[in-house]
KOLVEXMI-20949 format. One record per residue (C-alpha): residue in three letters; x, z, y. Coordinates in nm, 3 decimals, padded with zeros to 5 digits. Example, Ala and Ser with C-alpha at 12.3 -4.5 7.8 and 13.67 -1.06 7.14 Angstrom:
REC    r       px       pz       py
REC  Ala   01.230   00.780  -00.450
REC  Ser   01.367   00.714  -00.106
END
This chain:
REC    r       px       pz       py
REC  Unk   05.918   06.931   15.012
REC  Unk   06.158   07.261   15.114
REC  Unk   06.128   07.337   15.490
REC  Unk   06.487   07.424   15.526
REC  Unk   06.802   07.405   15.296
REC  Unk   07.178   07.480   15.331
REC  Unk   07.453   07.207   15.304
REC  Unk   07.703   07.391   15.101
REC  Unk   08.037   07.146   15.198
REC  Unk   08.183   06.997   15.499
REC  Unk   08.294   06.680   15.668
REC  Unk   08.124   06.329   15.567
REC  Unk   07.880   06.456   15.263
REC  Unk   07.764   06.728   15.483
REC  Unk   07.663   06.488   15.775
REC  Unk   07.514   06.253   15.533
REC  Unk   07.314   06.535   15.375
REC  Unk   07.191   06.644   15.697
REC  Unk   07.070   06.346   15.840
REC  Unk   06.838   06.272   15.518
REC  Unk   06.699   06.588   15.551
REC  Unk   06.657   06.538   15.927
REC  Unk   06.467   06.230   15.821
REC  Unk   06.242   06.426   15.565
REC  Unk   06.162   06.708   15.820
REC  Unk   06.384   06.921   15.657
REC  Unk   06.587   07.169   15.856
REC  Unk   06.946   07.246   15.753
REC  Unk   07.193   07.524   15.783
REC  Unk   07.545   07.408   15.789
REC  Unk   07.835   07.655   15.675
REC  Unk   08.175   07.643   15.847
REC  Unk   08.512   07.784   15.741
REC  Unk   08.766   07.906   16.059
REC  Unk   08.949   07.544   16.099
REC  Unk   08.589   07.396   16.106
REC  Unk   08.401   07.565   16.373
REC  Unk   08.342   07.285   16.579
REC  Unk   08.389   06.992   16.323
REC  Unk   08.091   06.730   16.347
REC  Unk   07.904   06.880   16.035
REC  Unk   07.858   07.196   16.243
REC  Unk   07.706   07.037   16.580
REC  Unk   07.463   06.830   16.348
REC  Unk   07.312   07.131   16.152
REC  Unk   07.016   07.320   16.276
REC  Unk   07.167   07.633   16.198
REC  Unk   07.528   07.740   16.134
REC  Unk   07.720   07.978   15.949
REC  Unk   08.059   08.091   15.920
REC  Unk   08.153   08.128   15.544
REC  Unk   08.504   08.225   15.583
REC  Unk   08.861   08.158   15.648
REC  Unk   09.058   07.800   15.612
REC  Unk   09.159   07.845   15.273
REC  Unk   08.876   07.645   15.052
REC  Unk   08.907   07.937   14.795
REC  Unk   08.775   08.195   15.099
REC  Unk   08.521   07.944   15.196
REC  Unk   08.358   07.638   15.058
REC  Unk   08.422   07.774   14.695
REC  Unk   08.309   08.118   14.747
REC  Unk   07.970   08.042   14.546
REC  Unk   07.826   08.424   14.594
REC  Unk   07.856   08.413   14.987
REC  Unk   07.678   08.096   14.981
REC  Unk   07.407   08.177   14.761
REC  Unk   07.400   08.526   15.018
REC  Unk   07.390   08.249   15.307
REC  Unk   07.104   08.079   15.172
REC  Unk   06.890   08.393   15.121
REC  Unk   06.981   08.533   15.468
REC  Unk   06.900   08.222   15.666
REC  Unk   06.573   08.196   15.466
REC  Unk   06.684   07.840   15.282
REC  Unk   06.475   07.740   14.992
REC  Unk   06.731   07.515   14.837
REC  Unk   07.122   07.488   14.787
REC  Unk   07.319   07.081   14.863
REC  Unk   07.684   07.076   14.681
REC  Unk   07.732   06.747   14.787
REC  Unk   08.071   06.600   14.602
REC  Unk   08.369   06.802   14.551
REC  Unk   08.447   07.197   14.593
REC  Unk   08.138   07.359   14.328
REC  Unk   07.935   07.058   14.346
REC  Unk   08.009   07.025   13.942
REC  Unk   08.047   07.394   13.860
REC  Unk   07.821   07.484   13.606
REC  Unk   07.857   07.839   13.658
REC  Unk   07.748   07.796   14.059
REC  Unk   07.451   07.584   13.935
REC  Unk   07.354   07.844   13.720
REC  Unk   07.349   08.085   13.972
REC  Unk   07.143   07.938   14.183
REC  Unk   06.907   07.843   13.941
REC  Unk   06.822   08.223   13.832
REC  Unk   06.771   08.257   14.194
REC  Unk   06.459   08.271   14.415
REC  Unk   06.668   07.932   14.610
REC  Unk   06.660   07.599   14.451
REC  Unk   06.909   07.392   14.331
REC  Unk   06.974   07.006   14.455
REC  Unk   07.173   06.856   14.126
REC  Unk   07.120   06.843   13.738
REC  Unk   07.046   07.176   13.521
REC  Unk   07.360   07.375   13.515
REC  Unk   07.343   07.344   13.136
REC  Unk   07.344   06.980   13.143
REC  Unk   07.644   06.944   13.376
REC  Unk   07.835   07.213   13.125
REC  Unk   07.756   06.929   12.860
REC  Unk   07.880   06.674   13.054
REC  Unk   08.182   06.856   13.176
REC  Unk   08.316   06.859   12.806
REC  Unk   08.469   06.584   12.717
REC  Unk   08.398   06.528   12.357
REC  Unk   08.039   06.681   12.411
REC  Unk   07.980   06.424   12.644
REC  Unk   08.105   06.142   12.402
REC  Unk   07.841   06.304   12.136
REC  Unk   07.582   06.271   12.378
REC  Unk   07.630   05.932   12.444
REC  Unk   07.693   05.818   12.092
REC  Unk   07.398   05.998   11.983
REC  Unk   07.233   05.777   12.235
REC  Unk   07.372   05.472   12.104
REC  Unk   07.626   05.426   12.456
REC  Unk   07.944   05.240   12.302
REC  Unk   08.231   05.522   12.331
REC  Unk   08.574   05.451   12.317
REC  Unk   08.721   05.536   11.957
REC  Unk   08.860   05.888   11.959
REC  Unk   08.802   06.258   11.794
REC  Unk   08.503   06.373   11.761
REC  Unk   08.685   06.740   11.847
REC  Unk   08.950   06.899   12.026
REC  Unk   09.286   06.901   11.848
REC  Unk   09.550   07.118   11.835
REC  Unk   09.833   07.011   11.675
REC  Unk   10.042   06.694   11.676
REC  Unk   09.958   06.611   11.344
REC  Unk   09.644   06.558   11.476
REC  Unk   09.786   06.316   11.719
REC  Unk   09.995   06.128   11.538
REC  Unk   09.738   06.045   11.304
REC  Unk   09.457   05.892   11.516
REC  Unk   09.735   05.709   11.647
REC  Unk   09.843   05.560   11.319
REC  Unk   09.487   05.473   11.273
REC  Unk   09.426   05.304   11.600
REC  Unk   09.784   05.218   11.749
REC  Unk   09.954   05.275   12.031
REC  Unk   09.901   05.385   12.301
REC  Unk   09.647   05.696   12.291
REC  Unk   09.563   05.902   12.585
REC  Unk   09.574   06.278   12.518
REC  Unk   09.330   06.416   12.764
REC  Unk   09.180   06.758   12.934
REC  Unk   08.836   06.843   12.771
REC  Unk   08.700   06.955   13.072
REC  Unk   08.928   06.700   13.303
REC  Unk   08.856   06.427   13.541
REC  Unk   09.020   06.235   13.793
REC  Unk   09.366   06.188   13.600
REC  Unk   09.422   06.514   13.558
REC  Unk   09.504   06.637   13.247
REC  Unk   09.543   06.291   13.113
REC  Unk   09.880   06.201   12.912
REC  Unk   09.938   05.889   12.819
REC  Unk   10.155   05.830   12.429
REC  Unk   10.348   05.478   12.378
REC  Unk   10.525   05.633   12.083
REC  Unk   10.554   05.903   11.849
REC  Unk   10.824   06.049   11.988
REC  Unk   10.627   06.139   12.317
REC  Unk   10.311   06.290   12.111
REC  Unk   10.438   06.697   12.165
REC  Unk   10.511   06.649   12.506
REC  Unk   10.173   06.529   12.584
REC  Unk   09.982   06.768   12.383
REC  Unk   10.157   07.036   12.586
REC  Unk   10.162   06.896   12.971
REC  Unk   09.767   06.816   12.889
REC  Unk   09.684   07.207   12.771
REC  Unk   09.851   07.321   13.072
REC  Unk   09.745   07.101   13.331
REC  Unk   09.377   07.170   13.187
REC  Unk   09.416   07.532   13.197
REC  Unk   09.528   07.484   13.527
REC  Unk   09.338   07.230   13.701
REC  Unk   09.015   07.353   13.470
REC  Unk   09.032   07.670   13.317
REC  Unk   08.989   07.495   12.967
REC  Unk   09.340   07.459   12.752
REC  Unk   09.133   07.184   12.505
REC  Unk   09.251   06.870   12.495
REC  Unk   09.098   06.536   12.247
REC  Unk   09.252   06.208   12.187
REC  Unk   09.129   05.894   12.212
REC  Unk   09.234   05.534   12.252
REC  Unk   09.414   05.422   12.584
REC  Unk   09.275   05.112   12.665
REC  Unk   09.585   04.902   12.898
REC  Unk   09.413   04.699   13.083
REC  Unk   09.052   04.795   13.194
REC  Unk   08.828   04.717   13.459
REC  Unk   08.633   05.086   13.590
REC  Unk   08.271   05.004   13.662
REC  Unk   07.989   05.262   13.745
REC  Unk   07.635   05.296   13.689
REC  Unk   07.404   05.425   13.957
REC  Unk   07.077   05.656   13.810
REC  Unk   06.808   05.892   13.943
REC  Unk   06.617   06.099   13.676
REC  Unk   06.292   06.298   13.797
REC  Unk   06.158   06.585   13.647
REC  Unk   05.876   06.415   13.506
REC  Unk   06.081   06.208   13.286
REC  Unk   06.133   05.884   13.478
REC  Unk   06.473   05.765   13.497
REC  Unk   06.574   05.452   13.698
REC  Unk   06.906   05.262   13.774
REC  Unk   07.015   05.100   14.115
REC  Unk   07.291   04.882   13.916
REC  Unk   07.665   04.942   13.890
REC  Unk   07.960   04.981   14.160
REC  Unk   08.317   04.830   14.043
REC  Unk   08.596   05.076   14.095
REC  Unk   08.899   04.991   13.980
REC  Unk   09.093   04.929   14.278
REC  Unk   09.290   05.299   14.215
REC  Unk   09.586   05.476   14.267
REC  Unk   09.643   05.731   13.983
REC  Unk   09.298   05.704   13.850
REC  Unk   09.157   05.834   14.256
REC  Unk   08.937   05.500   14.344
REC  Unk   09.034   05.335   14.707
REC  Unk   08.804   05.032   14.711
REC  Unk   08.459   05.025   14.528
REC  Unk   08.202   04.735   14.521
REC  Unk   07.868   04.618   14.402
REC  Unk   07.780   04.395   14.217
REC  Unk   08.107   04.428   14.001
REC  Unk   08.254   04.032   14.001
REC  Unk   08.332   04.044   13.657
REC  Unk   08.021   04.069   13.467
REC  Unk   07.764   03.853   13.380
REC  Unk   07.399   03.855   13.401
REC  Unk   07.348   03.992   13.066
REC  Unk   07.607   04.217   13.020
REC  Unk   07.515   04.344   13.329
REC  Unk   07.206   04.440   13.212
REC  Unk   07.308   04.607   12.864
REC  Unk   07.537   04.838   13.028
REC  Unk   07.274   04.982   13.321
REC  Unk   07.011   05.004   13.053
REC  Unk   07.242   05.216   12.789
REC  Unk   07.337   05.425   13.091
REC  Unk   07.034   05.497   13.186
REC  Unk   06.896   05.589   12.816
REC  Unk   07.197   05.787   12.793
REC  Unk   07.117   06.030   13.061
REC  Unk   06.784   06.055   13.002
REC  Unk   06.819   06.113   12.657
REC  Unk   07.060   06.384   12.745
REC  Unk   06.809   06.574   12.925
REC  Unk   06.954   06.501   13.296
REC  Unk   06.777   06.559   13.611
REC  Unk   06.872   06.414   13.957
REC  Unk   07.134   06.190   14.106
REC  Unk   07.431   06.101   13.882
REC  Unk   07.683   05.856   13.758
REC  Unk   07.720   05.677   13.435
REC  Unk   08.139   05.580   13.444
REC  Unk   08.273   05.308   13.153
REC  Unk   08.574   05.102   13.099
REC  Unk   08.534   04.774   13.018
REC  Unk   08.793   04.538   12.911
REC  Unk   08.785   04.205   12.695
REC  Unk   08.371   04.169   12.722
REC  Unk   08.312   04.503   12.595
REC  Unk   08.204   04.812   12.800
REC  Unk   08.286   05.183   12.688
REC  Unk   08.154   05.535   12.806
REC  Unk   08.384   05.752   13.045
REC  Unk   08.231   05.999   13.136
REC  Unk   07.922   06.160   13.400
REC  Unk   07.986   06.248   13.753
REC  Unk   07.692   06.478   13.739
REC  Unk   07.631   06.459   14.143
REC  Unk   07.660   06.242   14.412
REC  Unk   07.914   06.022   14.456
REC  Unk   08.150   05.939   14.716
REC  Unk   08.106   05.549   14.645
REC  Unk   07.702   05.606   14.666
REC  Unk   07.708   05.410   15.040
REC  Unk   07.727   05.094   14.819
REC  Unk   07.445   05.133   14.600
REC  Unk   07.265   05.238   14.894
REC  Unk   07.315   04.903   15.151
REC  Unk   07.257   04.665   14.815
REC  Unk   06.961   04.817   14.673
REC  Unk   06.843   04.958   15.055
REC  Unk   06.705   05.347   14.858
REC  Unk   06.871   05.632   15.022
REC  Unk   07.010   05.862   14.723
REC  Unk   07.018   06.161   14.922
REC  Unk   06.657   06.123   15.023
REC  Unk   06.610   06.102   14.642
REC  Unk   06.813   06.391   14.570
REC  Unk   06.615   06.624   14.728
REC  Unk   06.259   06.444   14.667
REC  Unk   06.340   06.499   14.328
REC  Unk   06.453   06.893   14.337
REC  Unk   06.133   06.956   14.529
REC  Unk   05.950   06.847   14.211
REC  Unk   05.834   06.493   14.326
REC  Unk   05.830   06.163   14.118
REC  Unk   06.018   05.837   14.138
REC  Unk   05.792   05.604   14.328
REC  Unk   05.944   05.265   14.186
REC  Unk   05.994   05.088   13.867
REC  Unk   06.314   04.961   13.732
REC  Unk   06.185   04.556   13.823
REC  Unk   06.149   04.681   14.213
REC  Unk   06.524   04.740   14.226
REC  Unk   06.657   04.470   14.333
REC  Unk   07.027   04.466   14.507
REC  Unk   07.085   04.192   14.721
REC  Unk   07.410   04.015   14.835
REC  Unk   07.729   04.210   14.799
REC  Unk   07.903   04.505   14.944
REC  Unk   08.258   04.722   14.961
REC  Unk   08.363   05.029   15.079
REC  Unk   08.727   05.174   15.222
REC  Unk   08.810   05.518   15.219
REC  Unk   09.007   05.596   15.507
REC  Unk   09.149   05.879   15.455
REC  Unk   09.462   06.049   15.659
REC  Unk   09.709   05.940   15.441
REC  Unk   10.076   05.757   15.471
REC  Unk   10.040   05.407   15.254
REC  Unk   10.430   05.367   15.362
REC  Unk   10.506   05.692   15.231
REC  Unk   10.321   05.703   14.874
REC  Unk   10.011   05.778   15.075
REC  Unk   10.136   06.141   15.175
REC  Unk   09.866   06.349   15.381
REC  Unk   09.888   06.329   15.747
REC  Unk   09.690   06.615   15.927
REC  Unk   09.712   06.618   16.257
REC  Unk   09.453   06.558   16.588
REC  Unk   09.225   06.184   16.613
REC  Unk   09.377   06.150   16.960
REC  Unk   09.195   05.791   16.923
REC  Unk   08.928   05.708   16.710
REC  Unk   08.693   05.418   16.728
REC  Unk   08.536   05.302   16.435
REC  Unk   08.376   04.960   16.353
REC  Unk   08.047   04.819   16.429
REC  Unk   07.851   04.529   16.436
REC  Unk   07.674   04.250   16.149
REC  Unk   07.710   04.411   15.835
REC  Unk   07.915   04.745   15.894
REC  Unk   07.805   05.062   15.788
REC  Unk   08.050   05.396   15.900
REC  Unk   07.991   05.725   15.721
REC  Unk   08.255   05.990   15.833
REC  Unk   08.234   06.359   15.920
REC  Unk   08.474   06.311   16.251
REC  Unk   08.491   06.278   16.620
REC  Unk   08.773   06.158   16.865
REC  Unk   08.950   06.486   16.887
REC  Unk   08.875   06.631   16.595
REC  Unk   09.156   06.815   16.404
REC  Unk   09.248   06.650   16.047
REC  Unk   09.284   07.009   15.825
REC  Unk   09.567   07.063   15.578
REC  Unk   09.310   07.224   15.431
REC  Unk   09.093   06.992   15.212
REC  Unk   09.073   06.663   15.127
REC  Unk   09.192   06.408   15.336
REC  Unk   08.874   06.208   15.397
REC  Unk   08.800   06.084   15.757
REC  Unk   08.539   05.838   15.664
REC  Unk   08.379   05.569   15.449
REC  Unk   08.375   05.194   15.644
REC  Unk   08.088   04.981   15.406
REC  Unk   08.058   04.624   15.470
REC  Unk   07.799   04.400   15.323
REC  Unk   07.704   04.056   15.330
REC  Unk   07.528   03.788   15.105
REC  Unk   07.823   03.716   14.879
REC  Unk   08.170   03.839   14.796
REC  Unk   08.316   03.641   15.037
REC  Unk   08.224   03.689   15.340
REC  Unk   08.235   04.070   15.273
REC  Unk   08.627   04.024   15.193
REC  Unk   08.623   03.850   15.539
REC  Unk   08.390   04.085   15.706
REC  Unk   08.597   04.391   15.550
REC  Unk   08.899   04.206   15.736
REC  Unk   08.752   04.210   16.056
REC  Unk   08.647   04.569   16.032
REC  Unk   08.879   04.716   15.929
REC  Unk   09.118   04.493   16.235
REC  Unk   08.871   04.628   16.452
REC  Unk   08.866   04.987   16.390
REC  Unk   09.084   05.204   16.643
REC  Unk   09.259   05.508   16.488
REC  Unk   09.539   05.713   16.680
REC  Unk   09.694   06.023   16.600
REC  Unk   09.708   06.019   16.235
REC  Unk   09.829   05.719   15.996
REC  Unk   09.567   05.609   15.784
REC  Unk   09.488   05.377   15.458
REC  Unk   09.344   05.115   15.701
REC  Unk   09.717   04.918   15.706
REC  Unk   09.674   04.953   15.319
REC  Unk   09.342   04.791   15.223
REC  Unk   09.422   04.510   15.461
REC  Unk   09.660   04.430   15.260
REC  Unk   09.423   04.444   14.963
REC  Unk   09.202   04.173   15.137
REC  Unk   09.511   03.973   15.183
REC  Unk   09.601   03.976   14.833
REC  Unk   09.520   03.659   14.620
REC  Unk   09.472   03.915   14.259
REC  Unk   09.234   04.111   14.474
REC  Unk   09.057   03.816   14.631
REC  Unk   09.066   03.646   14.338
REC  Unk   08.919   03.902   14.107
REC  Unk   09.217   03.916   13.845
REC  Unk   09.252   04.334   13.940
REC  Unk   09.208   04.638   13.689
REC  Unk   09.277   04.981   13.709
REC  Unk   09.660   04.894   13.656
REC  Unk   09.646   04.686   14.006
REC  Unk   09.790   04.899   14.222
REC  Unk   10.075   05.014   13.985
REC  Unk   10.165   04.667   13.823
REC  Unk   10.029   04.413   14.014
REC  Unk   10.027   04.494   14.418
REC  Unk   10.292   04.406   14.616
REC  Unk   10.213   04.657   14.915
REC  Unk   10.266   04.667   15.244
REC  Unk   10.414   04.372   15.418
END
């Protein structure tokens, strides 16, 4: 096991990372950019570093100053977390031809992944259902318009190296099919420095459910089950939650064992996500999140493994210790994001100082957040202030635990999504379990 690594992020994912290492005897050296120097990352590291200024571009995604970081404050290995260059294959690569280790999947593996269409050709190759589209990137409507008079409307005209909605045009008729092509080149040039775009088939009304794995270097590859996610707003999940209440025992199984072939097939190494659609009893490959997940927390309280832990048991060179029959999730969990956002005002950031702050507790509750009272929102980055988990032994009474936690929780100084996924709970779809990824733009009602 490494004697000390550096946590190269902020806010929740750096706490989390730090207290697994705490709990493997691992020391940690925490980074800071100007509007972080006394955020709660920073008082839980054992060592701390300035990176830079506020700007994430002068800080968190300056990849050589980190990787200078890590040599001078003798760290043996490099944490992305989620987010800023946790995915950038060029970072990873870096690191890797460096004397400092790096905690995520090989750097060539994640450039697979972050293609698109190679992606779909691993997982076809693989035998992982895809959904029907090209094979290649296209250029030219032509291109377009014929898949789409082979499979129908609509198609979805996306990024090759996108994610997260952007990049992503949806098509309902011909006459749209230019305009698409174009506003997807540019917003993946933008967004990902890759003009590409491929086409496939939009499927209307899907449910988006996740599969958990961990791959060692020694070619064992596990999954801790799937997470539901479709509760979104613009393809950016809100609510996730395990087990997913619309499959069934069988299917269930089919789609974590695929997923897990699939990546280990693929050559992956480390902590990573498996993402499908599935709509109308059949399932169909996404894409990878090659790195940990903000949505992990609910894997983690079902199945009771800590993926962190894993993550960096498995970078130091050490082997899964459990077979596939000792996972076993029990009962049922969810997770909020509260993040400092405006649900009255289409969920517009709102920086600003946690004059109160007074999260849940008690039966069942689980709080990950990288936050104080006091602490100072940025404008900065991402709007985050913390994950609230609730489990319990069915879906029930974690819809009514949710409830009271999220009642319960005292947040002043900032409006927040808490007013929001009440309202979820409240909602018979939502309760119900007739959502999709179209629930919050077709179906909710919103605030009272």
């Amino acid at each position: 096991m490494f004697d000390r690594i550096l946590v190269a992020n902020r806010g929740e994912i750096a706490v989390r990372v730090i207290q697994a290492a705490r709990e493997l005897g691992v020391e940690t050296v925490g980074v800071y950019s100007d509007a972080d120097e006394t955020a709660k990352h920073v008082r839980h590291a054992d060592v701390t570093y300035h990176i830079g200024s506020s700007p994430a571009r002068k800080s968190y995604l300056d990849g050589e100053a980190l990787l200078e970081d890590a040599r001078e404050t003798d760290a043996e290995a490099i944490h992305p977390g989620y987010g800023f260059l946790a995915e950038n294959e060029e970072f990873a690569r870096r690191v890797e031809r460096s004397e400092v280790a790096w905690i995520g999947p090989p750097a060539d593996v994640m450039a697979d992944f972050g293609e698109k269409t190679k992606a779909r050709a691993l997982m076809r190759q693989a035998d992982v259902p895809v959904v029907p589209g090209t094979d290649d990137t296209v250029d030219s409507p032509d291109r377009v318009r014929a898949f789409a008079d082979e499979h129908g409307y609509p198609v979805a005209v996306k990024a090759d190296g996108g994610g997260g909605g952007r990049g992503l045009k949806v098509v309902d008729e011909e006459n749209e099919i230019e305009d698409a092509l174009e506003e997807a080149k540019r917003e993946g040039e933008a967004y990902f420095d890759n003009p590409e775009v491929y086409v496939e088939k939009f499927l209307e009304n899907p449910r988006h459910i996740e599969v958990q794995v961990l791959v060692d270097t020694h070619g064992n590859a596990r999954h801790l089950y799937e997470r539901d996610c479709s509760v979104q707003r613009r393809q950016q999940k809100l609510i996730e939650e395990t087990p997913s209440p619309s499959l069934d025992g069988e299917t269930r199984e089919e789609l974590c064992t695929v997923a897990c072939k699939g990546v280990s097939e693929a050559g992956y190494v480390n902590a990573g996500t498996v993402e499908f659609l599935y709509e109308d009893g059949e399932f169909y490959f996404l894409e990878v999140n090659a790195r940990i997940q903000v949505e992990h927390t609910v894997t983690e309280v079902a199945t009771g493994i800590d993926l962190v832990k894993w993550q960096l048991r498995i970078a130091a060179g050490e082997e899964l210790d459990f077979e596939q029959d000792a996972v076993e999730p029990r009962g049922a969990a969810m997770e909020f994001r509260i993040n400092a956002e405006d649900p009255s005002a289409d969920f517009s950031p709102t920086p600003g100082t946690l004059e109160t702050y007074r999260p849940p507790t008690g039966m069942g509750v689980r709080v990950d957040d990288g936050v104080d009272q006091g602490n100072r929102i940025s404008p900065y980055y991402d709007s985050l202030v913390g994950k609230y988990v609730v489990f319990g032994e069915h879906r029930d009474e974690v819809l009514e635990r949710g409830r009271r936690a999220l009642e319960e929780a005292d947040v002043e100084g900032i409006s927040t999504t808490i007013p929001f996924h009440l309202a979820v709970l409240g909602d018979e779809r939502f309760r119900e379990n007739e959502h999709t990824t179209k629930y919050l733009d077709e179906q909710f009602d919103g605030l009272d």
